[in-house]
ZAMARGU-4260 file (C-alpha; in steps of 0.2 Angstrom, whole numbers, plus 5000, padded with zeros to 4 digits):
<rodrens>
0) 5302/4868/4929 | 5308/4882/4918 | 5296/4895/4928 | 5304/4889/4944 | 5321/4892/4939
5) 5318/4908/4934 | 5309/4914/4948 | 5326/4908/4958 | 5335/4915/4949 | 5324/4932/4952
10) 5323/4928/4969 | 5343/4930/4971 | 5346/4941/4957 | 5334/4956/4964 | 5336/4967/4979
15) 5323/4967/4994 | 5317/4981/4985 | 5320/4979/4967 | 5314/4995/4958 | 5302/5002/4970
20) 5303/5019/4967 | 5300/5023/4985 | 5309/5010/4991 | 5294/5000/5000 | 5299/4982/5004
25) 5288/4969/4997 | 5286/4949/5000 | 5293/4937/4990 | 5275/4932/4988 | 5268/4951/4983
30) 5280/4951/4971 | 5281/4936/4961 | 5264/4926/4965 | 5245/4934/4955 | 5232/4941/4963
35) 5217/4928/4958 | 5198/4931/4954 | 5185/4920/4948 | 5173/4932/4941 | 5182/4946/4936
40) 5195/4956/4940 | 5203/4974/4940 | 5222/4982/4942 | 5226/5000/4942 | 5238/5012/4949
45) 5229/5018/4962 | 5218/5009/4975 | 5202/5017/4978 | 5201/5018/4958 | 5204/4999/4958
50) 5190/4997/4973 | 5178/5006/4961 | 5182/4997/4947 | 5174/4980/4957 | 5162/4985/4965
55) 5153/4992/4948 | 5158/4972/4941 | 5152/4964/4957 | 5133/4975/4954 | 5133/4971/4938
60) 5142/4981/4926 | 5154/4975/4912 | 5172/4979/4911 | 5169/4994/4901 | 5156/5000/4915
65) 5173/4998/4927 | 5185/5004/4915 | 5174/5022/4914 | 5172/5024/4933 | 5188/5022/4934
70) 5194/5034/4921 | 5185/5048/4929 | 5191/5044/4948 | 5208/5042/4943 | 5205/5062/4939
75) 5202/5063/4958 | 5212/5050/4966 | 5228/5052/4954 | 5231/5070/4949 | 5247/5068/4941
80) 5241/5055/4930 | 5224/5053/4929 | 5212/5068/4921 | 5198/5075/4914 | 5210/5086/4906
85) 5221/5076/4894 | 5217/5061/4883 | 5224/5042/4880 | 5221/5026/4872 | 5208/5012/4876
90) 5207/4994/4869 | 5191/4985/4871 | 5185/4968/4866 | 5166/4965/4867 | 5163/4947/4868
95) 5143/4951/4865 | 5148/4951/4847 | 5169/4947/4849 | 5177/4963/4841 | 5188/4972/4849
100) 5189/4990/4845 | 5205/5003/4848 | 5198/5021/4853 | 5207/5036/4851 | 5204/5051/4860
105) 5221/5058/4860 | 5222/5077/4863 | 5221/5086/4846 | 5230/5102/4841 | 5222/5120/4841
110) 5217/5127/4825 | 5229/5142/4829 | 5242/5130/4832 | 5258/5131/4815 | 5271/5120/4813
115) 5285/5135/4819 | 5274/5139/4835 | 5287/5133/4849 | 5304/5141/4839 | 5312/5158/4842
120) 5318/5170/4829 | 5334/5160/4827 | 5325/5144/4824 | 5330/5136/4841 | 5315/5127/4851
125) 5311/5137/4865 | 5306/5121/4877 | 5296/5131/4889 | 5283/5133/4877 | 5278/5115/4873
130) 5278/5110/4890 | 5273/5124/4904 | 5263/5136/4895 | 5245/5139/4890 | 5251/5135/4873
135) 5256/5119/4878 | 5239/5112/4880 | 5230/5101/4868 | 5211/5100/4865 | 5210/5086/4879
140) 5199/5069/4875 | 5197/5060/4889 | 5177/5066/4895 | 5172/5061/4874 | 5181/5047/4874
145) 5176/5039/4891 | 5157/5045/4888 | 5158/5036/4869 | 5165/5020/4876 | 5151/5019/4890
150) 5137/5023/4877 | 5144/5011/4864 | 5149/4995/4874 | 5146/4998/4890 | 5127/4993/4902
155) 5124/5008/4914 | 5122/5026/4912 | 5134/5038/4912 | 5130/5047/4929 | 5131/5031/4937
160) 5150/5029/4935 | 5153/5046/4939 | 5147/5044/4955 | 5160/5037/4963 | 5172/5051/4958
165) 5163/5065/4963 | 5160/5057/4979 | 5178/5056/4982 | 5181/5075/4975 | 5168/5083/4985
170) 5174/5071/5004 | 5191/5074/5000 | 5206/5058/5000 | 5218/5056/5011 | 5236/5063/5006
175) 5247/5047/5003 | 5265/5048/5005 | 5268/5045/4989 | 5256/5059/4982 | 5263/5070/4996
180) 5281/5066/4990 | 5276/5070/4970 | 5266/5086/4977 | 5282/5092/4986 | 5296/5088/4972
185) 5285/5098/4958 | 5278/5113/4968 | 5287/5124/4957 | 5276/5116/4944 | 5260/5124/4952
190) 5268/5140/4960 | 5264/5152/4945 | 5246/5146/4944 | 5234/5152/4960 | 5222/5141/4952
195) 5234/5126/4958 | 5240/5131/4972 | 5224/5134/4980 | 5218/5115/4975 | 5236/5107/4982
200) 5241/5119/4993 | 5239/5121/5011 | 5235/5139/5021 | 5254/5141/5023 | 5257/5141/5005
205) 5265/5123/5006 | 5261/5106/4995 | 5248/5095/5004 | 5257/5084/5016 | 5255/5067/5023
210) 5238/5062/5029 | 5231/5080/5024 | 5212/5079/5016 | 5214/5083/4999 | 5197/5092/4993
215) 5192/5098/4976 | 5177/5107/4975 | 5179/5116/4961 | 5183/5096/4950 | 5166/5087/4958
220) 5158/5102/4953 | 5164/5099/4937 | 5161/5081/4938 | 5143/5085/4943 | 5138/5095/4927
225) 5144/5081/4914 | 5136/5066/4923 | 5119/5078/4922 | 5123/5087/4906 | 5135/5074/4898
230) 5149/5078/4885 | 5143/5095/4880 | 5146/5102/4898 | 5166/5100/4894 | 5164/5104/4875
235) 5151/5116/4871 | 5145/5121/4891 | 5151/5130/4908 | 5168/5120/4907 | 5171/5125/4889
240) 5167/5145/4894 | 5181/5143/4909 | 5193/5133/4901 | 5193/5146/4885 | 5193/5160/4898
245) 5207/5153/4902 | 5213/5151/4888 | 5213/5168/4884 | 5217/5174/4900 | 5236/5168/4897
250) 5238/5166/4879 | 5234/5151/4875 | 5225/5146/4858 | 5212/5133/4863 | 5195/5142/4857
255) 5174/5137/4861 | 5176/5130/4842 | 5189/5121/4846 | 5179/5111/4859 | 5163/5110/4851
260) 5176/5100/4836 | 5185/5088/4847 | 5178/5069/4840 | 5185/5051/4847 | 5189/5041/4836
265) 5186/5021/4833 | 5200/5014/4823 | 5206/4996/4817 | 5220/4987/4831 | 5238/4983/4826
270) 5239/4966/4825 | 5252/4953/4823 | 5256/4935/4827 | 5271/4931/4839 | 5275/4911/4844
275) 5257/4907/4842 | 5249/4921/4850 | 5239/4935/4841 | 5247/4952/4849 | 5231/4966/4848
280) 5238/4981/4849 | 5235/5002/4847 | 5238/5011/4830 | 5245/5028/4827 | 5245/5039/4834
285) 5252/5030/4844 | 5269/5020/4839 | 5265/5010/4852 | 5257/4996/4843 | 5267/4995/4825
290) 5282/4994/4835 | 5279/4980/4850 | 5273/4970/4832 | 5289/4975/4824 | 5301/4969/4837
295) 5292/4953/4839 | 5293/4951/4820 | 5313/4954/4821 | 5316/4944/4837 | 5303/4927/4834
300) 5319/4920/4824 | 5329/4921/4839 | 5329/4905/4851 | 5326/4918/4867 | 5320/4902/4880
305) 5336/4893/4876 | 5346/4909/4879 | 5339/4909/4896 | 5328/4926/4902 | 5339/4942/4904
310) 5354/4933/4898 | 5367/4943/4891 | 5363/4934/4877 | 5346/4937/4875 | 5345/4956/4879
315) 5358/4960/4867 | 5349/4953/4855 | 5334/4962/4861 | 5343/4980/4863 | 5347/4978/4844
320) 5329/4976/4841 | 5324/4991/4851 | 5336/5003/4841 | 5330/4996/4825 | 5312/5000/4829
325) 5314/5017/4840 | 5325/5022/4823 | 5308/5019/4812 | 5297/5028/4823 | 5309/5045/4823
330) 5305/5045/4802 | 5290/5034/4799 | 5276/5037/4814 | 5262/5051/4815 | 5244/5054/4814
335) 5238/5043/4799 | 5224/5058/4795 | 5237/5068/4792 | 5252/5057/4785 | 5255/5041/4777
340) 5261/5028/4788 | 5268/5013/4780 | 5260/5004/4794 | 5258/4987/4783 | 5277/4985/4779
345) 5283/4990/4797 | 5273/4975/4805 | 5276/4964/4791 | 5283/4948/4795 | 5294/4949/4778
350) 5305/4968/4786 | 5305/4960/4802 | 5317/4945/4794 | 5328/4959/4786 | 5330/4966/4800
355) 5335/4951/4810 | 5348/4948/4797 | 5355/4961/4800 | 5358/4959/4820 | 5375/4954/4823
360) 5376/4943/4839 | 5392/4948/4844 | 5393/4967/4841 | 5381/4982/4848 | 5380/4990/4833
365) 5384/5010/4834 | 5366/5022/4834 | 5375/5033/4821 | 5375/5016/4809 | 5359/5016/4811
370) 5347/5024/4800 | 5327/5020/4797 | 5323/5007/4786 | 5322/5007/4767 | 5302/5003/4766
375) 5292/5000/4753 | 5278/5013/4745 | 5284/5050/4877 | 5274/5051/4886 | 5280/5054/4902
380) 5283/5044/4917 | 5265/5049/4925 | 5256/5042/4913 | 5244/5030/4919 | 5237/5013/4916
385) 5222/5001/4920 | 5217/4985/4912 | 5200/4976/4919 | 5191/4959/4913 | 5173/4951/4916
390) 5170/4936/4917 | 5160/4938/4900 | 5173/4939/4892 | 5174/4960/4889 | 5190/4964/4894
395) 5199/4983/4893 | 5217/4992/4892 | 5219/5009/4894 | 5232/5020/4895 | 5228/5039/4898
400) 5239/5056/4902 | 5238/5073/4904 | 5260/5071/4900 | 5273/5076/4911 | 5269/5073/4931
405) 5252/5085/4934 | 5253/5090/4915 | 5257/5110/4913 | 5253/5112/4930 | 5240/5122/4926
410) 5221/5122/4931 | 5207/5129/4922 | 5201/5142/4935 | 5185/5136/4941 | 5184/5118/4935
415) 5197/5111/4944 | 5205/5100/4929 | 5222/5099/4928 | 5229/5103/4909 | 5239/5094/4899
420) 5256/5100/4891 | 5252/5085/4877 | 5259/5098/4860 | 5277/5091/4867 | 5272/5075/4860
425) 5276/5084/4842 | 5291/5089/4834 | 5294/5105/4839 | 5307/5104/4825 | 5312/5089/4815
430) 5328/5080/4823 | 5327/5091/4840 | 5322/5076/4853 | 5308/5079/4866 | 5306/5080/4881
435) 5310/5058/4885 | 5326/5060/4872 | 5314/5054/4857 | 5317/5061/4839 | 5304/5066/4829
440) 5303/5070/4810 | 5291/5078/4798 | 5276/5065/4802 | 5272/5072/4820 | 5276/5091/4815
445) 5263/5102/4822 | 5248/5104/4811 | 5230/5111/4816 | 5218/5096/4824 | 5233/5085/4825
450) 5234/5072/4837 | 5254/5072/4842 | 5263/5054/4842 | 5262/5046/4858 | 5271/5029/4865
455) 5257/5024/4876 | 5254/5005/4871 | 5235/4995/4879 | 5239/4979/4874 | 5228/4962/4872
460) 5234/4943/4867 | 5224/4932/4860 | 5226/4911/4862 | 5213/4901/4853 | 5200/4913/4851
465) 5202/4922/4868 | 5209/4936/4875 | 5222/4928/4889 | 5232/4946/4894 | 5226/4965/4894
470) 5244/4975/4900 | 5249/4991/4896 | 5263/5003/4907 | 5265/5022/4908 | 5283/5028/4905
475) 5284/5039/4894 | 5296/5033/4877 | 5299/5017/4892 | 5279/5010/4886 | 5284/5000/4871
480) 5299/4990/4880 | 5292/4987/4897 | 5275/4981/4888 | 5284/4971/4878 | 5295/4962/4891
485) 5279/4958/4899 | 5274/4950/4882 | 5292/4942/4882 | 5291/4933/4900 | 5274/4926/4898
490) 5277/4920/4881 | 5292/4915/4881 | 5300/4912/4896 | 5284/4904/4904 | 5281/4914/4919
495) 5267/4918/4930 | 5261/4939/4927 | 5268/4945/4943 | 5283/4934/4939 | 5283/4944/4922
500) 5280/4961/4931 | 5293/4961/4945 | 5306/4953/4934 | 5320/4968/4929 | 5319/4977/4914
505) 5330/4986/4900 | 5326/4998/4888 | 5337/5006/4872 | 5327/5017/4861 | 5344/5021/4847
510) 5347/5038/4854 | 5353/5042/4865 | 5365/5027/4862 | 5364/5020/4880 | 5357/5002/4886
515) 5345/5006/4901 | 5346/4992/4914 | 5335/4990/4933 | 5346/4983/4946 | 5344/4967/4948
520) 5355/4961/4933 | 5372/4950/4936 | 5389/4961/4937 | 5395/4947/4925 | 5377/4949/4912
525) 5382/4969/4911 | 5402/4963/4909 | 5398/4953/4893 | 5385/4967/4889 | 5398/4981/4890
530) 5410/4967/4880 | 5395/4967/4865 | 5400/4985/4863 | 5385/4993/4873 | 5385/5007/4883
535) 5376/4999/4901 | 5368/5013/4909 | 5358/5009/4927 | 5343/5018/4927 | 5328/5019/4938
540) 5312/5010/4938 | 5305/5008/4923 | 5286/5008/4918 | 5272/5002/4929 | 5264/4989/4921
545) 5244/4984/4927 | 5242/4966/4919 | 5228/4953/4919 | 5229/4937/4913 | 5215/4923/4911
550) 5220/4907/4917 | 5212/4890/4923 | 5198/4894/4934 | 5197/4912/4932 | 5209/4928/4932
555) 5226/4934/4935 | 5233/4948/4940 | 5248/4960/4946 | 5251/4977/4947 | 5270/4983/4946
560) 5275/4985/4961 | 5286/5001/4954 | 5273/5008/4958 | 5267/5012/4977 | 5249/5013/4980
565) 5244/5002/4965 | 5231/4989/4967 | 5225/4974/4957 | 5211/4966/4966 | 5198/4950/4960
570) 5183/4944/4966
</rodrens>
C-alpha cells in the first residue's frame, strides 16, 4: 500500500516531463514500472552499448564479459562520457567463488606533475590549466582496467568484446539529437584542437548534426591494435608513441614512462549495514563509498517511512546529513597510497550517532557552523554509468569518465581518443573549490602517480547473501546523493527501481550553502523547507542513475530517464 501511495503521489506531484534534460515526454508506465528479464539483464546510457551488453550474455558471456564490451563501445557510441582515454570505477561480484572486488583504474598523475603546477606567480589558480590544457590530462586507465577485469573474472577473450566497438567506429552511428545538441553547445571545446574537429566536424567547419554518420577511423584503428596487441598497444606501443607526441607537441607532461607505469588496482569495498541491508560500495579514491555509508550511518536513527518520502520532514533531515558528510570529505578524503584516510571511523556506526545528535530537526544549520569532524587517530555531469547482472549471479557497477562533457576536448592526433582533463579532480590549492563547487584540502593536492579524489559511487546491496541492486549515476559532486536516494527509495520507502529513479531528487553538498531541489516537489514541502532555515534553490536534472534489481522470477531494471537515449534492456 505504501508503494502505491507514493507513486500517486509522484504521479501528481511531477510534471509530464519531470527532469528530462531534453524535455522528452515519457508514459507514466516508462517512468515508474521496470524493465523485467529472466536471465539477465543490462542498463546503460546509451542504447547500442546496452544492445551489446546482451547480446554477449544471451551467447554466453558473463556480466563481466558485457560490462567490458560495453566499456569500449561506450568510447564510440558516447564521446562525451565514455572513453578509452580517461578512467573510473568498477564493482564486481563473482558468484564462482562469491567475492566481490572494487577495481580502480582511476587516471594517475604525471611524474612531472608538483603540487603548485595549476597557480600563477601570485599564488591564484589559473583554472584553464586543470581543465583545457595538455596539462590537464591524466595518465588515463580505462584500456588496463577493462582488459584486467576481462582477464581476471571474465570467460571470453579480449578481442571478442572489442568487436562490437570497432564495428561501430569504423560503420559510423547515427548523430542523435541529443549528441547533436552536446556537439553544438561545446564546439568551442574542440575548435582549438584539428584533431577534434576533423572527428566531430562536418566539411563546413560545423558540429555533426542530426542524423549525420558519425565515423572515426582513426578510434577503430586504435580499437583494432589493443584487441590484437592488448594493453601494451595503449601503454608501451603505437598509441603510447602518439599520445606522448602529443604530449609533447603542446606542453603537456604525460611521458612513454609514464604509460608503461600506469597499474589498476584491486582494492577492498566500503561496506556497511543500513536497516538490514549490506551497502558494497567504492573506496578512495573515491569519497564516494565512505560517504553513502556515513550518511546512512547518521540517518538509520531517523523514522524516514513514517515521515513520508520527500517530506519536508524527511529531506531536511537528509540535507543536514549531506553537509555533515560533503564537510568530511573537503579535509579527510584522498588517495589512500598517498594519505591516511581515517576511513574506519567515518563509516563507523558509533560517528555516525554523534553526528545524528547533532542534527537539529527544526533548524538548517548555517555551512559556516559547520566544520569536519573531530575523528579519531566531481566528476562532472558527463560522467557515465552501467550496471549488468547474469543470471549466475555475477553482477557489475561501473562508473567511468574522461571528466567535463568530451573531457579536455582534446584528441590524441591519430588515435582518435578523447582525453581527459581528470587533474581538476585535485586541489589545485587547498580551500579553492573545483570545477562542481567541491573543496578540497591537503589529502587530494597534486602529487606525482596520484589518483585525484573522485565522487563516482558503483554501488551493490546485498540481502541474505545476495546481491539484490547494482546502481551507480554520473553527476559529477551530484553521484553520492542521487546514488543514495536510490538506496533511500528502495529501502525505505518500498518502491519499485524505476519508481526509485524517476522520483525527484535533492542534493546539499555544505558549500555552497544551498538546498538543490528537481521540480516536482510541493510549493508548500519548499515553504517549510525555506522555514527550516534552507536556502531552496531549483536546479536542473540531477544524476542519471542505471539500476538493476533482482527480484522474484528474475531482474529489474531502469535507466533514469534524465537521461535521453539511455536504455535498460532484459532477456
Amino acid at each position: 500500500m505504501r508503494t502505491r501511495l507514493i507513486l500517486l503521489a509522484l504521479i501528481v506531484l511531477l510534471p509530464a516531463a519531470p527532469v528530462v534534460a531534453d524535455e522528452a515526454i515519457f508514459s507514466e508506465r516508462d517512468i515508474f514500472h521496470p524493465v523485467f528479464g529472466q536471465n539477465g539483464m543490462v542498463s546503460t546510457q546509451e542504447e547500442l552499448a546496452t544492445r551489446i551488453g546482451v547480446e554477449i550474455l544471451e551467447a554466453g558471456g558473463n556480466a563481466v564479459d558485457a560490462g567490458v564490451a560495453i566499456g569500449f563501445a561506450l568510447a564510440v557510441t558516447l564521446p562525451r562520457a565514455g572513453n578509452l582515454g580517461g578512467g573510473g570505477f568498477m564493482l564486481i561480484h563473482s558468484a564462482e567463488n562469491n567475492e566481490t572486488v572494487a577495481l580502480d583504474f582511476r587516471e594517475t598523475a604525471p611524474a612531472a606533475a608538483h603540487r603548485d603546477m595549476y597557480l600563477d606567480e601570485d599564488g591564484n589558480v589559473v583554472q584553464r590549466r586543470s581543465r583545457f590544457t595538455h596539462l590537464a590530462v591524466g595518465v588515463p586507465g580505462s584500456v588496463a582496467g577493462l582488459a584486467l577485469a576481462a582477464e581476471r573474472y571474465g570467460t571470453r577473450p579480449l578481442a571478442e568484446l572489442i568487436a562490437p566497438a570497432i564495428k561501430l567506429a569504423e560503420e559510423g552511428i547515427t548523430v542523435t539529437p541529443d549528441l547533436a545538441n552536446s556537439l553544438a553547445s561545446l564546439r568551442a571545446r574542440f575548435e582549438p584542437w584539428p584533431a577534434s574537429r576533423a572527428i566531430f566536424f562536418d566539411e563546413a567547419g560545423e558540429p555533426l548534426g542530426v542524423g549525420a554518420r558519425l565515423v572515426q577511423s582513426d578510434l577503430a584503428h586504435s580499437l583494432r591494435l589493443i584487441a590484437e596487441q592488448g594493453t601494451s598497444a595503449f601503454y608501451d606501443g603505437e598509441i603510447a608513441e602518439r599520445i606522448v607526441a602529443d604530449m609533447e607537441a603542446h606542453g603537456g607532461l604525460i611521458t612513454r614512462e609514464d604509460l608503461r607505469g600506469y597499474q589498476p588496482v584491486m582494492r577492498e569495498p566500503v561496506t556497511g549495514t543500513y536497516r538490514g541491508h549490506e551497502i558494497i560500495s567504492m573506496p578512495p579514491p573515491s569519497s564516494g563509498g565512505a560517504h553513502i555509508v556515513q550518511i546512512l550511518n547518521t540517518l538509520e536513527g531517523f523514522p524516514l517511512a513514517d515521515l513520508g518520502h520527500n517530506s519536508a520532514a524527511a529531506i531536511h533531515l537528509l540535507a543536514e546529513a549531506m553537509k555533515l558528510a560533503y564537510a568530511d570529505r573537503s579535509e579527510y578524503l584522498g588517495d589512500t597510497d598517498f594519505v591516511d584516510v581515517p576511513l574506519a571511523e567515518l563509516t563507523a556506526k558509533s560517528y555516525g550517532e554523534a553526528l545524528r545528535a547533532s542534527i537539529d530537526p527544526d533548524r538548517a544549520r548555517p555551512a559556516e557552523e559547520i566544520r569536519p569532524g573531530r575523528l579519531l587517530p566531481f566528476e562532472s555531469n558527463d560522467t557515465t554509468h552501467y550496471s549488468v547482472m547474469d543470471s549466475a549471479g555475477n553482477v557489475v557497477a561501473t562508473t567511468y569518465t574522461i571528466n567535463f562533457s568530451y573531457g579536455s576536448g582534446i584528441v590524441a592526433a591519430g588515435t582518435g581518443i578523447l582525453l581527459n582533463n581528470e587533474m581538476d579532480d585535485f586541489s589545485a590549492k587547498p580551500g579553492v573549490p573545483n570545477a562542481f563547487g567541491l573543496i578540497g584540502g591537503d589529502a587530494n593536492a597534486v602529487e606525482p602517480g596520484k589518483r585525484p579524489l573522485s565522487s563516482m559511487t558503483p554501488t551493490l546491496v546485498r540481502r541474505d547473501g545476495e546481491i539484490v541492486l547494482a546502481t551507480g549515476s554520473p553527476g559529477g559532486s551530484l553521484i553520492i546523493t542521487s546514488v543514495l536516494q536510490i538506496l533511500l527509495n528502495v529501502i525505505d520507502y518500498d518502491m519499485n527501481i524505476a519508481a526509485a529513479t524517476a522520483a525527484p531528487r535533492i542534493h546539499h553538498q555544505w558549500l555552497p550553502d544551498e538546498l538543490r531541489i528537481e521540480r516536482g516537489l510541493s510549493v508548500d514541502t519548499l515553504r517549510l523547507l525555506e522555514a527550516l532555515g534552507h536556502d531552496v534553490q531549483e536546479r536542473d536534472a540531477m544524476g542519471g542513475t542505471q539500476s538493476i534489481m533482482r527480484g522474484p522470477g528474475g531482474f529489474y531494471g531502469a535507466s533514469d530517464p534524465r537521461r535521453p537515449g539511455a536504455l535498460t534492456l532484459g532477456y
